[in-house]
VOSEKE-545996 format. One record per residue (C-alpha): residue number from 1; residue in one letter; chain; x, y, z. Coordinates in steps of 0.1 Angstrom, whole numbers. Layout:
(pt NUM,A,A,(X,Y,Z))
...
! end
This chain:
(pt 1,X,A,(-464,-193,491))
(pt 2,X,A,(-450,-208,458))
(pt 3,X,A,(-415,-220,445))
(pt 4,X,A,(-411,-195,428))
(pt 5,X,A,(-416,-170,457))
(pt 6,X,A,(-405,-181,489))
(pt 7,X,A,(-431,-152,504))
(pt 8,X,A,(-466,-160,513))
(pt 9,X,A,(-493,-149,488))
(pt 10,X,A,(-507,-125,516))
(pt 11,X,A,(-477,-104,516))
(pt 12,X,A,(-483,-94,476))
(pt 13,X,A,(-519,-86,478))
(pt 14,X,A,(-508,-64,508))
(pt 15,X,A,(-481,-43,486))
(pt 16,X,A,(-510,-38,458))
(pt 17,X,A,(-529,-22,480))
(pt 18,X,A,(-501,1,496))
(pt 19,X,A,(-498,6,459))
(pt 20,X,A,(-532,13,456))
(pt 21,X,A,(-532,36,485))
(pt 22,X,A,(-506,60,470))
(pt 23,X,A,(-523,62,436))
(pt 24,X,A,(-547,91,427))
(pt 25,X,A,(-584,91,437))
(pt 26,X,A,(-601,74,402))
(pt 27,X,A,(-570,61,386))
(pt 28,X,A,(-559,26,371))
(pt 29,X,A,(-521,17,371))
(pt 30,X,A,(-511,-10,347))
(pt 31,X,A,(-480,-36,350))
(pt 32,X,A,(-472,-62,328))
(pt 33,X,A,(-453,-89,331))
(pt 34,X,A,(-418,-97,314))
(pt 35,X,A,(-419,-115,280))
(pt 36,X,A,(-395,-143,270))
(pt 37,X,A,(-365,-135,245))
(pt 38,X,A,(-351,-155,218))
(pt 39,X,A,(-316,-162,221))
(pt 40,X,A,(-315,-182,190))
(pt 41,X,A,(-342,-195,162))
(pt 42,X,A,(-368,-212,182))
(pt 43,X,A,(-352,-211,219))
(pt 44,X,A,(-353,-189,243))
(pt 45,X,A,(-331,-177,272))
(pt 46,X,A,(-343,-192,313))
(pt 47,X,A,(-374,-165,314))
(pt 48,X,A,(-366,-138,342))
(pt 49,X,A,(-399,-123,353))
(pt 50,X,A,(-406,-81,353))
(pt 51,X,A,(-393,-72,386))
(pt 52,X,A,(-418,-45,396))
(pt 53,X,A,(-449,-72,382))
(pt 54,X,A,(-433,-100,403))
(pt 55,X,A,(-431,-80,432))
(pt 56,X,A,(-465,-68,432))
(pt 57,X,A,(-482,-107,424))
(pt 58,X,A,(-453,-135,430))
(pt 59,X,A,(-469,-149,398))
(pt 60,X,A,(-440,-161,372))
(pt 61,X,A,(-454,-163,333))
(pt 62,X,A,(-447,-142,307))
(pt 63,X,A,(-471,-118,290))
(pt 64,X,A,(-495,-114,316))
(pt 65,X,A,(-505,-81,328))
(pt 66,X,A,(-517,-65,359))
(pt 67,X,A,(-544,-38,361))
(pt 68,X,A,(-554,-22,397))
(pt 69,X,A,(-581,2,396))
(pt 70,X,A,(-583,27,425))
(pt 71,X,A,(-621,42,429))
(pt 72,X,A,(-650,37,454))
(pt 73,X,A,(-637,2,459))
(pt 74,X,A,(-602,-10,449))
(pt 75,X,A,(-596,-38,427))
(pt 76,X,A,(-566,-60,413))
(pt 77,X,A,(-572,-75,382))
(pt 78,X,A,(-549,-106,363))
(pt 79,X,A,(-546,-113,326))
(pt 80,X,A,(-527,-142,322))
(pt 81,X,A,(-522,-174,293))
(pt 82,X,A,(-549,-197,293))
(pt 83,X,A,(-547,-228,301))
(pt 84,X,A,(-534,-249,268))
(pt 85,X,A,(-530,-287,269))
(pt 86,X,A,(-511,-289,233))
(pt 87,X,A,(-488,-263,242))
(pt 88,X,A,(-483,-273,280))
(pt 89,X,A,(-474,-307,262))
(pt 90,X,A,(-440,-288,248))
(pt 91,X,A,(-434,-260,268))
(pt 92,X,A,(-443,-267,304))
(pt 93,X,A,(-479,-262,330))
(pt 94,X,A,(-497,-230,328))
(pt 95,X,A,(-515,-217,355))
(pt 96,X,A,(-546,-204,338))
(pt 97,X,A,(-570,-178,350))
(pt 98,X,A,(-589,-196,367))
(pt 99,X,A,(-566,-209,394))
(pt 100,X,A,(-547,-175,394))
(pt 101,X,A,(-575,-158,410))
(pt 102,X,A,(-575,-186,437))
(pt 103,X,A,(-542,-191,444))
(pt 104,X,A,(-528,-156,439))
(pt 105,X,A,(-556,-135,456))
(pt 106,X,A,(-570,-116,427))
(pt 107,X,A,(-602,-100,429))
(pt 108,X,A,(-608,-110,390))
(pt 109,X,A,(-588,-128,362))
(pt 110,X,A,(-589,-128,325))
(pt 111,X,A,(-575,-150,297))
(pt 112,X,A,(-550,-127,277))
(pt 113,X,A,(-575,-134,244))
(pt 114,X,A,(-598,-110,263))
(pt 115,X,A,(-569,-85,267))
(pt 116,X,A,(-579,-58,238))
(pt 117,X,A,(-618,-59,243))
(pt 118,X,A,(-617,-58,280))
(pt 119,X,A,(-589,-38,290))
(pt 120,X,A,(-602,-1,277))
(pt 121,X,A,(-631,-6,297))
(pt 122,X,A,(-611,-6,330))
(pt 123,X,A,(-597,24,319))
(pt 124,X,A,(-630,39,310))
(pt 125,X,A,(-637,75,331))
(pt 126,X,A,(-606,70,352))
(pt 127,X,A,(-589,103,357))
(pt 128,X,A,(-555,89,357))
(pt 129,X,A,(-537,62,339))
(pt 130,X,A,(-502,51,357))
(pt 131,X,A,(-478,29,339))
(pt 132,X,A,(-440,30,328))
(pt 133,X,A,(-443,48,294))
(pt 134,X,A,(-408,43,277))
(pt 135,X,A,(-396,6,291))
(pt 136,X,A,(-416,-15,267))
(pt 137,X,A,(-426,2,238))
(pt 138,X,A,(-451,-31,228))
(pt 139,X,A,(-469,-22,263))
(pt 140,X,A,(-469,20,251))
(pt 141,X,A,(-489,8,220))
(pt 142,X,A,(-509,-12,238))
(pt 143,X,A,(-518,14,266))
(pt 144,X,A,(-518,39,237))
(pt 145,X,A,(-543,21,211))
(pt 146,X,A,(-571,16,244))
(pt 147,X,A,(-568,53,250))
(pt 148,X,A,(-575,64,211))
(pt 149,X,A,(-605,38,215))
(pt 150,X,A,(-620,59,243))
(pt 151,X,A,(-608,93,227))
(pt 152,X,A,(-627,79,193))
(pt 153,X,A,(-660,66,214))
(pt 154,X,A,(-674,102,230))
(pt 155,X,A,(-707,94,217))
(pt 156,X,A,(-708,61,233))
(pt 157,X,A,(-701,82,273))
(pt 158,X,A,(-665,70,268))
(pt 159,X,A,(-634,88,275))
(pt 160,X,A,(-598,85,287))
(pt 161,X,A,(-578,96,315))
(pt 162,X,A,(-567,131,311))
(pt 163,X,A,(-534,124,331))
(pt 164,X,A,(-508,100,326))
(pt 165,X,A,(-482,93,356))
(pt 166,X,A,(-453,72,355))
(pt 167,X,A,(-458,48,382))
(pt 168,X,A,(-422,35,387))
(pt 169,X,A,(-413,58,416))
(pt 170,X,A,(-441,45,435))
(pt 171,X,A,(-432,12,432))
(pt 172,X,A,(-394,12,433))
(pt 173,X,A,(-398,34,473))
(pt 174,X,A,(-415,4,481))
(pt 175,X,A,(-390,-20,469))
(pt 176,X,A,(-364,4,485))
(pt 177,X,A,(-374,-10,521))
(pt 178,X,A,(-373,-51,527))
(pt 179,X,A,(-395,-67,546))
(pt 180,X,A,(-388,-95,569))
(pt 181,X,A,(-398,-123,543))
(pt 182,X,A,(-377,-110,518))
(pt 183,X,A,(-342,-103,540))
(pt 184,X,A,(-354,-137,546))
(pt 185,X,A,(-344,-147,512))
(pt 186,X,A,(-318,-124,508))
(pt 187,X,A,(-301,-145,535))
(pt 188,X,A,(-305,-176,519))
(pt 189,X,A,(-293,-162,483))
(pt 190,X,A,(-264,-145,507))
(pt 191,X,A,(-254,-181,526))
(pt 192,X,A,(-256,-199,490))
(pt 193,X,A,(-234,-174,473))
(pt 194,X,A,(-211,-174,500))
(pt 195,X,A,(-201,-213,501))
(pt 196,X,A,(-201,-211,465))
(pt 197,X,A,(-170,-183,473))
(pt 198,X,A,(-156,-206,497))
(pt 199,X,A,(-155,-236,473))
(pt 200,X,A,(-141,-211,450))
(pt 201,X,A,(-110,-205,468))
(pt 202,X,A,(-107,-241,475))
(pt 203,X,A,(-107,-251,437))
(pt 204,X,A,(-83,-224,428))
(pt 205,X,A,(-49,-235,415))
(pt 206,X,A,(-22,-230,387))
(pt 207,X,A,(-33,-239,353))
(pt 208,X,A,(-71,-239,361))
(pt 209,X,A,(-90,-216,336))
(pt 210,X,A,(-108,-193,349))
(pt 211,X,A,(-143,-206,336))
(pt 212,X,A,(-135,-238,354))
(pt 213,X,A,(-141,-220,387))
(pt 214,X,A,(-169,-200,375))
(pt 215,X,A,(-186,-238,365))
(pt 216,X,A,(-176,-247,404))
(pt 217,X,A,(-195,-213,413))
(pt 218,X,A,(-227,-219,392))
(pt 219,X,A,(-224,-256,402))
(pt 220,X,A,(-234,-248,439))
(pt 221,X,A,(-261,-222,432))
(pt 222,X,A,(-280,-245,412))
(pt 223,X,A,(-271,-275,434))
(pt 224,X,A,(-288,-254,462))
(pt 225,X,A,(-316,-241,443))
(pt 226,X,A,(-305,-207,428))
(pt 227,X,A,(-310,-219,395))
(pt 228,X,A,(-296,-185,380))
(pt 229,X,A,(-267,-164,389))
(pt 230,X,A,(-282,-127,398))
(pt 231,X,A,(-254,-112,368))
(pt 232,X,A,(-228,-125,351))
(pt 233,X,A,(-200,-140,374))
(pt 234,X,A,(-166,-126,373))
(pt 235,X,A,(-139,-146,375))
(pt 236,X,A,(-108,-123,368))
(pt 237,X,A,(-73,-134,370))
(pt 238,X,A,(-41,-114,376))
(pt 239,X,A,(-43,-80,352))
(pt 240,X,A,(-83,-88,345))
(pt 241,X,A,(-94,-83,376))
(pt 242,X,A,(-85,-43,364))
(pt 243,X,A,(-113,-47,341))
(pt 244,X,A,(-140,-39,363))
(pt 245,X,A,(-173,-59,345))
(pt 246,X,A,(-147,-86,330))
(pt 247,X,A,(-168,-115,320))
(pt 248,X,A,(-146,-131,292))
(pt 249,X,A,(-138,-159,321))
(pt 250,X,A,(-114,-175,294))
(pt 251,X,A,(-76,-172,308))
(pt 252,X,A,(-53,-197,322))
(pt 253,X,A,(-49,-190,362))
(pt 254,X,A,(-11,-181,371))
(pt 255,X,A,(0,-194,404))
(pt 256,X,A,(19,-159,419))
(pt 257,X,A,(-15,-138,407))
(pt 258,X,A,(-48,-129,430))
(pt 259,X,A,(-78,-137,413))
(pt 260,X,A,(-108,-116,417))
(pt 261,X,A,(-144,-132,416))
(pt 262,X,A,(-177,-110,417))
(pt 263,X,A,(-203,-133,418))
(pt 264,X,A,(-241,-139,430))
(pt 265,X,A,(-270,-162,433))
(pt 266,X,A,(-303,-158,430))
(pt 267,X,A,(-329,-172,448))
(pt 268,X,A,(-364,-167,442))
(pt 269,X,A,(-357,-134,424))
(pt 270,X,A,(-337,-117,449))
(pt 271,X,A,(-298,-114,439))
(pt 272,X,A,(-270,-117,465))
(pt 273,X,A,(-238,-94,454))
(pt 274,X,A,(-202,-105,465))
(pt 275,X,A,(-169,-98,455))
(pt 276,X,A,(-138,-119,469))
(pt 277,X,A,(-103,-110,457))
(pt 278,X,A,(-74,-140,467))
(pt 279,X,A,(-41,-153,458))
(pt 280,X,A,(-46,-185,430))
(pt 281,X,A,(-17,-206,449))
(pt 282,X,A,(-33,-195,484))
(pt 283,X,A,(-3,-173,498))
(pt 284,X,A,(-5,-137,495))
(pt 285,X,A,(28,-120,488))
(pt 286,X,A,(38,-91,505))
(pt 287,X,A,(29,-65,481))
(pt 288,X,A,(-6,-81,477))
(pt 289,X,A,(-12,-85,512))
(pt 290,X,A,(-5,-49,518))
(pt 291,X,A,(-31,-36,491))
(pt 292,X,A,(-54,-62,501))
(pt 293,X,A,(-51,-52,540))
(pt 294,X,A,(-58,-16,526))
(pt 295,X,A,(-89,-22,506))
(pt 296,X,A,(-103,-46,533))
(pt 297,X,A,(-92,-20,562))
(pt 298,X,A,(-113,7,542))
(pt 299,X,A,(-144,-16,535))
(pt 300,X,A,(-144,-26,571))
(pt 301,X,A,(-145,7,582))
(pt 302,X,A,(-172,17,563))
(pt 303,X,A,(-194,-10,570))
(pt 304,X,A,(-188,-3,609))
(pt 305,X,A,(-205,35,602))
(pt 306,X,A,(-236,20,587))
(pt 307,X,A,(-267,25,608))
(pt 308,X,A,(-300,52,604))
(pt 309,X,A,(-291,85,589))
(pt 310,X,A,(-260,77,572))
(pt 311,X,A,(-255,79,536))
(pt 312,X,A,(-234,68,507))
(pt 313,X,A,(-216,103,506))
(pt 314,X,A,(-203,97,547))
(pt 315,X,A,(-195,58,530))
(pt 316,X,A,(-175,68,504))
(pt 317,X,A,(-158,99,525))
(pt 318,X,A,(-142,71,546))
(pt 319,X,A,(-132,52,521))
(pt 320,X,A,(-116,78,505))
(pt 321,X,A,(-100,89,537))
(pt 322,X,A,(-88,50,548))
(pt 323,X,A,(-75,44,511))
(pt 324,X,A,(-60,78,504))
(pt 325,X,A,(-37,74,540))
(pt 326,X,A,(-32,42,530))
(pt 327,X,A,(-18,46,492))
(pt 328,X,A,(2,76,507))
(pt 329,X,A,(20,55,534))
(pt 330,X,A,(26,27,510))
(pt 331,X,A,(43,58,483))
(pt 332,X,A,(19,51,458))
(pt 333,X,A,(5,83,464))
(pt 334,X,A,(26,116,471))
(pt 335,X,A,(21,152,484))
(pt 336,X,A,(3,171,511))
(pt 337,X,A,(-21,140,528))
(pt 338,X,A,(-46,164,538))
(pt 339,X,A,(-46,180,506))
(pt 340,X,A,(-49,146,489))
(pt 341,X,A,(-76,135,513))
(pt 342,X,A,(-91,170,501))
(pt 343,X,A,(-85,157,465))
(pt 344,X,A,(-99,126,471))
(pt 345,X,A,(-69,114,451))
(pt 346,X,A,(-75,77,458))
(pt 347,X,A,(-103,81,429))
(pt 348,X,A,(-73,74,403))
(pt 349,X,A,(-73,43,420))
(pt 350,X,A,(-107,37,432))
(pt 351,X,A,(-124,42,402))
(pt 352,X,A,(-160,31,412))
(pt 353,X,A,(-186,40,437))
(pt 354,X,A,(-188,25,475))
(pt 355,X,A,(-220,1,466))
(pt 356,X,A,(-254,4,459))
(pt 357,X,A,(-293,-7,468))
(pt 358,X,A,(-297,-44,463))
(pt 359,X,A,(-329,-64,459))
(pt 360,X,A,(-345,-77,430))
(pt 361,X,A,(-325,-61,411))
(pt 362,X,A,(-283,-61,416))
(pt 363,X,A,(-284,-30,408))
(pt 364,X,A,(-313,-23,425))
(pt 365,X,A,(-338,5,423))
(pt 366,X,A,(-350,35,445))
(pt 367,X,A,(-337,71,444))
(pt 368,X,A,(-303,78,458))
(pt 369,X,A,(-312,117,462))
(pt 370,X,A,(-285,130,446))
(pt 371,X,A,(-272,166,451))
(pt 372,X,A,(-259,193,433))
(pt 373,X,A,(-224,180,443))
(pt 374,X,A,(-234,149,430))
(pt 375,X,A,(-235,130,467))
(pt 376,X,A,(-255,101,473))
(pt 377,X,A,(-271,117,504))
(pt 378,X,A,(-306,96,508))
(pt 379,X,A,(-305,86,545))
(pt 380,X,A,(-304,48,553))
(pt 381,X,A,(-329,32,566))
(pt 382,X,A,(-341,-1,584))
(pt 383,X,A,(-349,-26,557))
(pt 384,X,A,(-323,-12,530))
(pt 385,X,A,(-297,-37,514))
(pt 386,X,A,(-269,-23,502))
(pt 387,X,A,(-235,-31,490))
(pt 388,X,A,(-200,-18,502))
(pt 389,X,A,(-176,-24,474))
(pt 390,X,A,(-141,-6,481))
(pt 391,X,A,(-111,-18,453))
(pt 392,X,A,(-81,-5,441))
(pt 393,X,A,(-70,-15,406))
(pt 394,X,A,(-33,-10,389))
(pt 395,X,A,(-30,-19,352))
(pt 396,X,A,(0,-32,336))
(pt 397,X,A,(12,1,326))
(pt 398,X,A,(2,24,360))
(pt 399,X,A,(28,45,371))
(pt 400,X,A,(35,26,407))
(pt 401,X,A,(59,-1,422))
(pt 402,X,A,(65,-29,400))
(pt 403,X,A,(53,-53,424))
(pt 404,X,A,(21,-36,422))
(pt 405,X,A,(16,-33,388))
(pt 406,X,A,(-12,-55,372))
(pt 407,X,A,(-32,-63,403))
(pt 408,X,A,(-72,-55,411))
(pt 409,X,A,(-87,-59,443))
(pt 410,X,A,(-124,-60,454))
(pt 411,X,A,(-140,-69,484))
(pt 412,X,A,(-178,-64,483))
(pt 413,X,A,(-206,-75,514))
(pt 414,X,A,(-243,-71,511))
(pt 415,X,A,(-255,-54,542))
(pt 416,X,A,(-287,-51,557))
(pt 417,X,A,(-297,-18,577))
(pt 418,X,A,(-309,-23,612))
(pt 419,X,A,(-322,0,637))
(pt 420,X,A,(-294,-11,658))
(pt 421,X,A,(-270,-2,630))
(pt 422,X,A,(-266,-34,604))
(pt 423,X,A,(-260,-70,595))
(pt 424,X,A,(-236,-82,570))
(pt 425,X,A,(-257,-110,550))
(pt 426,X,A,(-225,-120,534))
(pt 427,X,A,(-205,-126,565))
(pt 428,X,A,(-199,-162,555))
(pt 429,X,A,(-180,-155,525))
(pt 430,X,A,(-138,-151,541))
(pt 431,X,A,(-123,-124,536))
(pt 432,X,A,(-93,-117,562))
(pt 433,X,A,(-57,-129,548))
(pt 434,X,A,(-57,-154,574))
(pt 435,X,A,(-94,-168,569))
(pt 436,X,A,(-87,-170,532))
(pt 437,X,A,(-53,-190,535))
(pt 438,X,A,(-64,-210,562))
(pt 439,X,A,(-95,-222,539))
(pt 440,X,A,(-74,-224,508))
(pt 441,X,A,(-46,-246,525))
(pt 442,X,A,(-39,-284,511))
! end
């Protein structure tokens, strides 16, 4: 285990060799790590390692690359920086190859010099090469160059791999289902981002801007060692929080206005995901405690069907049903019920899906089996995080009640499948009208 992990070393030579497992007889797969970006002449943005390479080594520099090579025996092979006193000096220790094979469990390690000499040889004779052709197109040219060597070098007993197979799917069912060191994390990123939701509400006020609060928000992920938000926070106020990936964060805070704040940490590369909606002068009116009841009364519902064998198409049904009843009874929405139920006519409102997988990515990968009714109908199971996200949003200019005009309202958890049915990692976070005033009183 590292700082930068939080998950024994043991647990990610175990997942390259499940990798490993699932890989064609004779094959080498190839992963390379994320590269550092300029954001402006000569500095670079807070480097943010591959996800699929740091899931399979825990190991955090840039450029390296990770070959394993499935035949009689199987082997995991690191190319990583070498170790470089003059430019450790400016930019920081290295780990060097040497110490990678030790402390990370590879079988062998090279310096990256060795990269272009070495690397066609372990794809020498394979029948297979597995990669992610298209994501880095420096990385194609790389895999591409080693396979004309071998093409070129017939008289020398070389040759390539016949087939090429895109190894993402592989890897991202893996990272579909947690393990128990990782929900461990989760819950940590999930208990930080919460209190930073809580301190939130307790900043709030009239006149604040709203990038003040988002500075009190990245203030206690940092404090408590999420040195990166997992995207960028949203700190929406009054008709912004419409605007459903608003990150200008620039407006003055009106007192008589909700304020909605999407915002996660993340902790050793896993992201927490949470959305809290609440009145800046810590009173809900009437009119914003009756959508806010609604959205919350659909979100909880949801949550309460998630177990084993559910999907995100029975999620969404009941949201649809619990808001469409909902907007109906409040006159927002008129008609036949059942027929708007039918309709699904909250989407006019509702404009987003019920959540997604999270992970190492907010956004996270893994196939949501979609049908030919476009339904999200890939079964849940024990070890999946996911996000239940209801809202209801009404511009300036929608065709409702006055007093409903201009408000947006999100409330999103991150929850954990169980075989008993699930856990809400976010749980800390308030979210009732009464929690949130109580917490927000002076």
């Amino acid at each position: 285990m590292n700082k930068h992990t939080r998950i024994d070393v043991t647990e990610f030579v175990k997942r390259r060799f499940d990798l490993m497992a699932q890989m064609p007889e004779n094959s080498v797969a190839l992963i390379p790590a994320g590269k550092e970006v300029t954001r402006s002449r000569d500095t670079e943005f807070l480097f943010c390692q591959d996800k699929d390479f740091y899931y399979l080594t825990g190991f955090h520099e840039p450029d390296a690359l990770l070959v394993l090579v499935k035949s009689i025996e199987c082997e995991s092979i690191l190319f990583c920086r070498a170790k470089d006193p003059e430019q450790e000096v400016w930019h920081g220790r290295r780990v060097g190859a040497e110490q990678a094979e030790s402390e990370f469990n590879f079988d062998v390690t090279y310096e990256l010099a060795e990269l272009e000499q070495i690397l066609p040889l372990y794809i020498n004779n394979r029948d297979a090469v597995l990669f992610a052709q298209g994501s880095n197109s420096e990385f194609d040219s790389l895999v591409f160059a080693c396979l004309d060597i071998l093409r070129g070098a017939g008289k020398q007993g070389l040759t390539a791999p016949k087939t090429i197979i895109d190894i993402r799917d592989l890897i991202h069912e893996m990272r579909l289902i947690k393990s128990p060191s990782e929900i461990k994390v989760m819950r940590e990123a999930n208990e930080i981002s919460a209190n930073a939701h809580k301190r939130a509400m307790q900043a709030s006020e009239q006149g604040l801007f709203e990038y003040q609060i988002e500075a009190d928000i990245l203030h206690e992920f940092a404090y408590n060692g999420a040195r990166s938000a997992a995207y960028g926070s949203i700190v929406a106020g009054g008709e912004n929080a419409t605007i459903l990936h608003y990150t200008d964060n620039d407006e003055v805070l009106m007192s008589d206005e909700l304020v909605l704040i999407d915002a996660g940490a993340e902790l050793a590369g896993y992201a927490a995901d949470i959305t809290r909606t609440f009145p800046v002068n810590g009173k809900f009116t009437k009119h914003q405690a009756q959508l806010y009841n609604l959205v919350l009364a659909a979100q909880e519902a949801v949550i309460a069907s998630i177990k084993p064998g559910s999907n995100f198409a029975i999620a969404n049904d009941i949201a649809n049903t619990v808001l469409t009843t909902g907007l109906y009874e409040l006159g927002i929405l008129t008609g036949d019920l059942k027929q708007l139920i039918i309709d699904k006519a909250s989407k006019q409102y509702f404009i987003h899906g019920i959540g997604h997988w999270l992970g190492l990515d907010v956004h996270d990968v893994g196939d949501y089996q979609i049908n030919e009714d476009r339904q999200q109908v890939r079964e849940f199971q024990p070890g999946m995080v996911l996000t239940i996200e209801p809202g209801l949003y009404f511009d300036g200019e929608a065709n409702v009640d006055e007093n409903y005009q201009g408000i947006g309202i999100r409330i999103e958890d991150n929850i954990l499948v169980t075989e008993a049915g699930y856990e809400n990692l976010s749980v800390n976070a308030p979210k009732t009208v009464s929690d949130i005033e109580a917490i927000m009183k002076k």
